[in-house]
Structures are given as C-alpha cells and as structure tokens.
C-alpha positions in Angstrom: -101.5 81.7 -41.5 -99.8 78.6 -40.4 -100.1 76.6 -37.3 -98.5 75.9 -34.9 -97.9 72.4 -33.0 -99.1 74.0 -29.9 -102.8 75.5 -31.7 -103.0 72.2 -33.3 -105.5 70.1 -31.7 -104.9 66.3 -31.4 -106.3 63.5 -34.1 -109.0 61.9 -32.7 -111.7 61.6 -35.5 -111.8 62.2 -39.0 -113.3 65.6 -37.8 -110.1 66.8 -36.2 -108.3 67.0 -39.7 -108.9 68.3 -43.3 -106.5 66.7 -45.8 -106.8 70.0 -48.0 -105.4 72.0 -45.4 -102.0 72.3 -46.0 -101.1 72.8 -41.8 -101.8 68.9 -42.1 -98.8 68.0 -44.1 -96.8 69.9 -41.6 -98.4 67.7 -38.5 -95.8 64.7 -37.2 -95.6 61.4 -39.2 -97.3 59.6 -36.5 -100.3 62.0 -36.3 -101.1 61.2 -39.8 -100.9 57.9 -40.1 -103.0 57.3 -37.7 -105.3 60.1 -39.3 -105.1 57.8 -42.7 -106.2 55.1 -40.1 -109.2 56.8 -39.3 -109.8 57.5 -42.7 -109.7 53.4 -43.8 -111.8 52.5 -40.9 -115.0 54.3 -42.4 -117.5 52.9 -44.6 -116.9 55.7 -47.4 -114.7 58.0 -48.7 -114.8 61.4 -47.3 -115.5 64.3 -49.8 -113.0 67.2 -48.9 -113.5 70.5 -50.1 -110.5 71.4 -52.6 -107.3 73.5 -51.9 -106.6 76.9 -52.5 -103.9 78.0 -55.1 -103.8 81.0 -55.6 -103.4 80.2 -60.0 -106.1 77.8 -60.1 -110.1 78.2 -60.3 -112.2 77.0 -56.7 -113.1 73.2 -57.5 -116.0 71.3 -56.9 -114.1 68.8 -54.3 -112.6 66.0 -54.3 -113.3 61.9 -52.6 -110.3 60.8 -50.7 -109.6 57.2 -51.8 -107.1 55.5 -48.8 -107.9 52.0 -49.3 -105.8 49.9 -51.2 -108.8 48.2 -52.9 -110.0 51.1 -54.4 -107.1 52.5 -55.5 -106.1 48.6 -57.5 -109.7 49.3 -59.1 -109.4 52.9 -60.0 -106.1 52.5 -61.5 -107.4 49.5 -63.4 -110.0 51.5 -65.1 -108.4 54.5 -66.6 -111.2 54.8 -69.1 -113.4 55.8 -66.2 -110.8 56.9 -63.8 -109.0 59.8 -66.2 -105.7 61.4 -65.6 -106.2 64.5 -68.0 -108.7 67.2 -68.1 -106.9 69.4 -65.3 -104.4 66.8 -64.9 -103.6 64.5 -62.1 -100.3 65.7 -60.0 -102.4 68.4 -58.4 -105.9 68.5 -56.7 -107.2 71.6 -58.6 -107.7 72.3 -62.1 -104.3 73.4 -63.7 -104.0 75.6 -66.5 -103.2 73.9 -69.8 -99.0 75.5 -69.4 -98.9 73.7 -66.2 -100.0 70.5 -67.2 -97.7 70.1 -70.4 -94.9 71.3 -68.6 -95.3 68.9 -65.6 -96.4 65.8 -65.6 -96.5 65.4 -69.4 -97.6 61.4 -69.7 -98.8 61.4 -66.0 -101.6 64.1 -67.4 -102.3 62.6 -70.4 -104.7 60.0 -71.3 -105.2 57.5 -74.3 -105.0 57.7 -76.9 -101.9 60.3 -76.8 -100.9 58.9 -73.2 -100.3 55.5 -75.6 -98.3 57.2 -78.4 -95.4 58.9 -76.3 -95.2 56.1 -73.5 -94.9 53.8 -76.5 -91.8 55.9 -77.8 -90.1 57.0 -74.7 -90.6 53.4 -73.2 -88.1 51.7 -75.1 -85.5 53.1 -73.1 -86.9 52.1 -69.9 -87.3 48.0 -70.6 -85.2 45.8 -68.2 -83.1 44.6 -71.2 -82.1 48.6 -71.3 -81.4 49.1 -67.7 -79.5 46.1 -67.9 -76.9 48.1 -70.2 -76.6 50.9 -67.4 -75.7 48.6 -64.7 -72.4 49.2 -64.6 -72.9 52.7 -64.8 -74.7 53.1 -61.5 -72.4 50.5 -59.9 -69.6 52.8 -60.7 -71.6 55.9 -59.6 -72.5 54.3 -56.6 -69.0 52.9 -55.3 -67.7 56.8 -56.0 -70.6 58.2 -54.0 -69.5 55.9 -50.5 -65.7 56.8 -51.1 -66.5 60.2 -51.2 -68.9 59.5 -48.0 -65.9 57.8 -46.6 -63.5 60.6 -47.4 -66.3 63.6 -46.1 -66.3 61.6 -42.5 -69.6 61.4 -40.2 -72.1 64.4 -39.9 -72.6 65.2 -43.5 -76.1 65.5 -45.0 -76.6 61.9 -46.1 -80.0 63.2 -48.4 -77.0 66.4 -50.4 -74.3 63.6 -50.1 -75.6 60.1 -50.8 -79.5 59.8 -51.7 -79.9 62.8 -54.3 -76.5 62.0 -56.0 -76.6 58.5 -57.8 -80.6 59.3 -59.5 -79.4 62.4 -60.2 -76.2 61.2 -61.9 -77.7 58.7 -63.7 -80.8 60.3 -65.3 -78.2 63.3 -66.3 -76.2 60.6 -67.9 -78.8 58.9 -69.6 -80.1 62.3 -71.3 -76.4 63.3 -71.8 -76.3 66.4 -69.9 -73.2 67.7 -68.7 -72.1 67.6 -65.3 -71.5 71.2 -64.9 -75.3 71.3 -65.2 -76.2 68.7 -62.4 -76.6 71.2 -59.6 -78.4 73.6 -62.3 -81.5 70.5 -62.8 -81.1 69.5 -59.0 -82.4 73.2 -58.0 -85.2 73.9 -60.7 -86.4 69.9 -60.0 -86.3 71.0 -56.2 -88.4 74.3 -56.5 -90.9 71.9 -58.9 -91.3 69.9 -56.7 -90.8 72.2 -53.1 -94.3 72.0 -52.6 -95.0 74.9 -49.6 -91.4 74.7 -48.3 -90.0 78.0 -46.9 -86.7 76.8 -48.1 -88.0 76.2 -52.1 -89.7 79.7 -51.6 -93.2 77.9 -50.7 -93.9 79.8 -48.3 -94.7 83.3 -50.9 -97.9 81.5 -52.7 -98.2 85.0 -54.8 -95.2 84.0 -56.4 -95.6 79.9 -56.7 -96.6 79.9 -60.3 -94.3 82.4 -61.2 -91.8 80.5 -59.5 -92.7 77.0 -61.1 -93.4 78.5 -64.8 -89.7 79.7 -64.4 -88.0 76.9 -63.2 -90.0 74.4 -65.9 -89.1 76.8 -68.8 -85.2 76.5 -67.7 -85.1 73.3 -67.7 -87.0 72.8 -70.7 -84.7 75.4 -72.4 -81.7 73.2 -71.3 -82.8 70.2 -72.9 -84.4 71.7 -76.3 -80.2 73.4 -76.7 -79.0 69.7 -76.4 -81.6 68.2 -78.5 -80.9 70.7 -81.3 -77.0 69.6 -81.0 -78.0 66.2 -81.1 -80.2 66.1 -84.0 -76.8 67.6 -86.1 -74.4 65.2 -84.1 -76.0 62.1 -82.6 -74.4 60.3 -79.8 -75.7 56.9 -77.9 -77.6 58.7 -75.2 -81.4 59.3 -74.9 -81.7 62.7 -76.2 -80.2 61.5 -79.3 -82.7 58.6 -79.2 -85.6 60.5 -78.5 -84.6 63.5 -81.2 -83.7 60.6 -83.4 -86.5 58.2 -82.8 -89.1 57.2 -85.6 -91.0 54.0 -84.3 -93.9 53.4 -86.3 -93.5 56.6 -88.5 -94.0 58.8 -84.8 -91.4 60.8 -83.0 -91.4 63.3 -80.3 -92.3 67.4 -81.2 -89.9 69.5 -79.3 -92.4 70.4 -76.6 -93.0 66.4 -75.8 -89.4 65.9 -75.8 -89.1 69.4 -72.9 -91.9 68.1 -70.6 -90.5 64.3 -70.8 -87.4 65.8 -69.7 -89.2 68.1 -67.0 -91.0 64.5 -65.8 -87.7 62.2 -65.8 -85.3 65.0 -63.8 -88.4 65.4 -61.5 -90.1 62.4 -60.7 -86.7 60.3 -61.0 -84.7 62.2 -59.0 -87.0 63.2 -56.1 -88.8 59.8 -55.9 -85.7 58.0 -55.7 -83.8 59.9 -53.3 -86.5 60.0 -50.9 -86.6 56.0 -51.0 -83.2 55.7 -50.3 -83.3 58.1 -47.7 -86.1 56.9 -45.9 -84.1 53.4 -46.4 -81.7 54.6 -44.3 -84.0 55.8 -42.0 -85.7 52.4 -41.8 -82.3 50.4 -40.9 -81.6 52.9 -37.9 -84.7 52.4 -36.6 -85.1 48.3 -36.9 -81.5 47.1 -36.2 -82.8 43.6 -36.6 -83.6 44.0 -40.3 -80.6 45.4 -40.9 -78.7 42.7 -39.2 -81.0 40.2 -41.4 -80.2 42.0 -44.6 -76.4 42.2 -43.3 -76.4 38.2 -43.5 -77.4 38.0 -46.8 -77.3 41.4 -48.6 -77.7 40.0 -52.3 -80.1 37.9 -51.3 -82.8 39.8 -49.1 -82.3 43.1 -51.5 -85.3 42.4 -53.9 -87.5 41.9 -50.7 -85.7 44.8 -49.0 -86.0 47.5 -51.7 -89.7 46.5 -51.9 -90.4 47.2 -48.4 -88.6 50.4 -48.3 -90.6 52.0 -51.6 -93.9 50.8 -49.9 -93.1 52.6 -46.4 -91.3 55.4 -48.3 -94.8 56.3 -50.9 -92.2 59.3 -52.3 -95.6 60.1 -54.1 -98.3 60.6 -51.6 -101.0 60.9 -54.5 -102.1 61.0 -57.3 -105.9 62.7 -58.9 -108.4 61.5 -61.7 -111.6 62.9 -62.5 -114.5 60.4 -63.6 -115.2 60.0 -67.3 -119.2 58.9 -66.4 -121.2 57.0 -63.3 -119.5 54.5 -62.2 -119.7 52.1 -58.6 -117.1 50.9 -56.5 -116.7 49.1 -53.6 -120.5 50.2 -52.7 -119.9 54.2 -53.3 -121.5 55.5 -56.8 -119.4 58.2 -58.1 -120.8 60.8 -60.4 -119.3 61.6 -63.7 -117.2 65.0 -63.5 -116.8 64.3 -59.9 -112.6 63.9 -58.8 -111.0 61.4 -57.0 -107.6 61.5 -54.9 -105.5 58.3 -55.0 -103.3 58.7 -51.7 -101.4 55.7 -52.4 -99.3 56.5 -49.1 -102.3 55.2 -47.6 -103.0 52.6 -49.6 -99.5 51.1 -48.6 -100.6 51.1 -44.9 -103.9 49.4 -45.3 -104.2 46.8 -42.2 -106.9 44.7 -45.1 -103.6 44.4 -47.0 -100.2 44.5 -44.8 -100.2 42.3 -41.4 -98.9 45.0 -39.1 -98.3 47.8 -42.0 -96.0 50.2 -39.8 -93.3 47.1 -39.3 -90.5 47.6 -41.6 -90.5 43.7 -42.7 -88.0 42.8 -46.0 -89.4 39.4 -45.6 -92.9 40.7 -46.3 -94.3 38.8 -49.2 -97.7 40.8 -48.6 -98.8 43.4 -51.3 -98.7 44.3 -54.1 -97.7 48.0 -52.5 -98.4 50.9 -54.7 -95.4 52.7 -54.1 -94.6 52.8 -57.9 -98.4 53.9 -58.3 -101.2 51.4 -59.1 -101.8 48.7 -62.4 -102.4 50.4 -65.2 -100.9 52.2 -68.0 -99.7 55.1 -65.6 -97.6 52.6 -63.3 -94.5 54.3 -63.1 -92.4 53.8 -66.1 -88.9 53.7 -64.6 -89.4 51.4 -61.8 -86.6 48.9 -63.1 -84.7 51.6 -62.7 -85.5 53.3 -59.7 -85.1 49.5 -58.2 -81.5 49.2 -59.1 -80.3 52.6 -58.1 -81.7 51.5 -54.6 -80.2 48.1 -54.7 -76.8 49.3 -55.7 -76.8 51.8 -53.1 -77.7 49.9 -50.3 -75.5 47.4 -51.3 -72.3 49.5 -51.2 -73.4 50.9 -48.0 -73.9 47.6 -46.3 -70.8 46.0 -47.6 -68.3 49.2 -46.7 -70.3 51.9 -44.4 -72.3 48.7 -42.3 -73.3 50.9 -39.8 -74.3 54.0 -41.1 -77.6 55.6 -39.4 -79.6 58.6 -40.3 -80.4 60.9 -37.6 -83.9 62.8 -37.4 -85.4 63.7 -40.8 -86.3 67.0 -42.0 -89.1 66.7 -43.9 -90.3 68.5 -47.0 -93.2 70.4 -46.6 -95.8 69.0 -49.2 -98.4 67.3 -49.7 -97.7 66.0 -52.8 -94.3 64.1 -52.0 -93.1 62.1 -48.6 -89.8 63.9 -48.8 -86.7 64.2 -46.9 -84.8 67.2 -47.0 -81.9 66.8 -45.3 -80.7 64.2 -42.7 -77.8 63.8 -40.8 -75.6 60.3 -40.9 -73.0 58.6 -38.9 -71.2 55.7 -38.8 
C-alpha cells in the first residue's frame, strides 16, 4: 500500500528512508536529494535489503554506492564490477527473457559485451552523427513551428522533448512514421516503472505487461530486418542485417533487443534531458539570459550541465566477480552493488555548489552518460546534438518559453518527466 505525503515522515537521517522502497521515489525532489546527502556524508555505503517484484527471486541485498569516487572506480573495473549474471538495469535477479530483451549490451559482459558493441558501434562514431546533422536540424526547426502553430499550454514533454529522439532513432532504423506512436507506447510501458498511468500500479501484471510490450517491438523490427536483408536501403537496419565486420554479424535476437535498447534508452533518456532543460532555464533566468548572449557558444557547456542535473538514469547494478577493496570498504565476491549515478552528479567532493544550474561549470566529469568504461553510453554524441539543436531553435525563435510544474514518472530507475506544461 502506498503512502501518502501526509504518513510520510520527514528526512532527517539515513534511518528515516529505505532506497528499496518504492514510496521513496514518489517523495518530492528536494526530500531526496538531500536524503542522497545524507547518504554521501557517511563513512560507508549502506547495505539495503532488496526490492520486491513480484517475477524475481528475494536477493541477498545490495551496497548503495552515491559517491562519485566510487562509482569512477567501479565503472573502471568491469572485470570485478560485472554487469551480467542477473543483469544490471534492475536491482533483483532477472530472468534470462528479461535480460536479453532489455538491456541487451547494458547486461552483457566481455567477452560478448565486446563483440556486438564492436558491430553496432560503427554507427554511433561522431564522424556518423556528423551525417545526420542535418536531419535533426530539420526535425528540430519542424518541431518549434509546429510549437509555434499549437500556441501556449501544450504539453511541452508529448509536443517538443519526446518528438525529435524519437524521430530520429525511428529514422535511423528506418521505421515508418505511422509506427512512431506504436514504439513511443511499448518504450513508455518498458520503461513506466510503477506509474499508474503505464499500468504500474497492478505489479501482478508487470511482467506480463513488459514481456508483451518487448516482444512487439521486437516483432516490429525482426519484419523490417527480413525486408531489408531482400532489399537493402542506407539505414541501420540494413546495416546491422547486412553487417559482416571481422567475419561477425548480428543473430536475429541481437539485432530485436539492440532495437528494444536504442528506442528505449534513446528516447526516454533524451527527452527527459531536454525536458528537465527546460525546467532548468525557468527556474535560473540568469543562465538563460547568459546562454541567450551567446547560444552557439555556451551550448557545449550548457548541454553538459543539464544531462548532469537531469541523471535520466538514476542507476545502474553490478554484482562483484571476487574480493575486492575500495575506498576503505571490502566488498565480498557475489555481493551487488547499486551505481546511483544521480547521486554521483550531486557529490559536494566533486561539484562546488552541485544543486546550481551553472553552464559555465568546468567541474566534473558528471556521469550522466554513466561512468568510464566499456558500458559508457554508446550514443552520447548523439544524445548531445539532439539537445543542442533543440535548445538552439528554442532560444533563437521561442526565447522565452518556460515549463510549468513537472509531473514526474514514478520510478526509480529513470528521473522522468511525464508531462509539463509550457508558455511563452
């Protein structure tokens, strides 16, 4: 049963909150950073008993790792730190149909993590974004006239922030745009964590519910890839039906839960940074008028700032391959750490004042993207020019454009935005 704000009782030590129960990803933004402040300030980790799901065996527990040190360490070490066995997008041990179907390379590790990274990659190399630049410019100039066109009071996150990562991705894979709502509502229930609107809130039904939506989409792209391998075309799916580097290609199911992983992670990631973007200008007008004076010139800084406050992904899990000391903490093989790289991203030993929305900040590296290592997110080029171009056309033509109060997904895995009003 769900609480309420009023039965909740206020953060004052790290005894007043449990990060596996899900009531804490419903508490106000302010509540928990400053529980995640708490949570830095001690000496160790805390070890948190695991969540329930209803389709997943009772765990052993997990370390909550907030600090930005340790997460740079354990993302440098993924021969200790391991992203498969039970997979690292969720908390508890997933069944082996889960894990293939989402997450595919984020679950995997060497030396198969190595083989399809090194095949899909090659599509993902700033030389290759640079060939779909004009493509998002063109996407995102349509986006603001039709903005301009629809007036104030429209649903900035339906309207604006989902649209161009959604366009693009479909475009790159070559799916049709009759289909975009179609992978916009099965990525959404993927990734609706316990949100009443996704139908969270019937946890008899969740892995019914996420089985269904992943074989859909996987269905979608395996009937393009069989059209593609008879009658090629330039886009990825070709590629990737087509592709034979170093004698390897993908198998049909690699190719499924890629697609599952780009329409999921690419959409919701970026349209939760560009909406929280938005969020960011209302609330600092004096970054906004600095980014207005030079809006070419202070975006690379800009865009930075907004993924590190923004953390679309809150965390991500590895399990330790043997013994293994950090930072003064010995963790035990078999034993499972969480990477809350939303944290990480707020950690005062790192960021001078890490709540300020700064786009001169030169502090970091933030983790936004996730941490060093061969799981650093693979379309970050990307993600950063989608965010660029948008802002970009919103400066120059919508200037003053605000977002009004956020409704937030309920999750704990992503720092979403469901909907948000916008004027201007």
């Amino acid at each position: 049963m769900s609480v309420t704000p009023a039965e909740r009782r206020p953060i004052v030590s790290v005894a007043d909150f449990d990060l596996s129960d899900y009531d804490f990803w419903a508490r106000p933004m302010r509540e928990r950073e400053h529980a995640f402040q708490l949570l830095r300030g001690l000496e160790r980790p805390v070890f948190y008993r695991e969540p329930e799901i209803d389709f997943a065996p009772p765990g052993p527990g997990y370390h909550a790792l907030v600090r930005h040190a340790d997460i740079l360490e354990a993302s440098r070490h993924p021969e200790v730190f391991c992203s498969g066995d039970g997979g690292a997008t969720n908390i508890p041990d997933m069944p082996p149909e889960f894990t293939e179907y989402f997450g595919s390379m984020i679950n995997m590790d060497d030396p198969r993590h190595a083989r399809l990274r090194r095949i899909v990659s090659r599509a993902f190399t700033p030389k290759m974004i640079k060939q779909f630049e004009a493509d998002v410019d063109a996407a995102a100039s349509k986006i603001v006239d039709d903005l301009l066109a629809k007036g104030p009071g429209c649903d900035f996150v339906a309207e604006v922030a989902a649209r161009l990562p959604l366009k693009i991705i479909c475009d790159m894979m070559g799916i049709p745009e009759k289909d975009y709502g179609f992978v916009f509502d099965r990525s959404n229930i993927i990734l609706g964590g316990f949100d009443p609107e996704y139908g969270g809130d019937d946890m008899t039904k969740i892995a019914e519910r996420l089985l269904t939506a992943g074989l859909e989409l996987n269905q979608l792209v395996q009937d393009l890839a069989a059209h593609r391998a008879e009658h090629p075309t330039d886009d990825l799916t070709s590629s990737l039906v087509n592709a034979n580097i170093d004698g390897e290609n993908l198998t049909a199911q690699e190719l499924g839960s890629f697609f599952i992983l780009l329409v999921v992670a690419g959409n919701e990631t970026t349209r939760n940074a560009i909406s929280y973007g938005l969020r960011l200008l209302t609330r600092n007008p004096d970054q906004r008028a600095l980014w207005l004076s030079d809006i070419d010139g202070h975006a690379p800084g800009a865009v930075e700032e907004i993924v590190r406050l923004a953390a679309p992904v809150n965390f991500m899990r590895r399990k330790l391959t043997r013994d293994h000391e950090m930072n003064g903490t010995l963790y035990r093989e078999g034993e499972k750490v969480v990477l809350y790289y939303w944290s990480a991203n707020r950690d005062e030993a790192v960021f001078t004042d890490p709540l300020r929305f700064d786009i001169l900040r030169t502090e970091g590296p933030h983790v936004g993207f996730g941490g060093p290592g061969p799981h650093f997110c693979l379309g970050a080029h990307l993600a950063r020019r989608e965010i660029t171009v948008m802002f970009r056309e919103l400066l120059r033509r919508v200037p003053q454009i605000e977002g009004g109060s956020p409704e937030r997904l309920y999750s704990s895995f992503i720092n979403g935005i469901k909907h948000m009003e916008c004027r201007f």
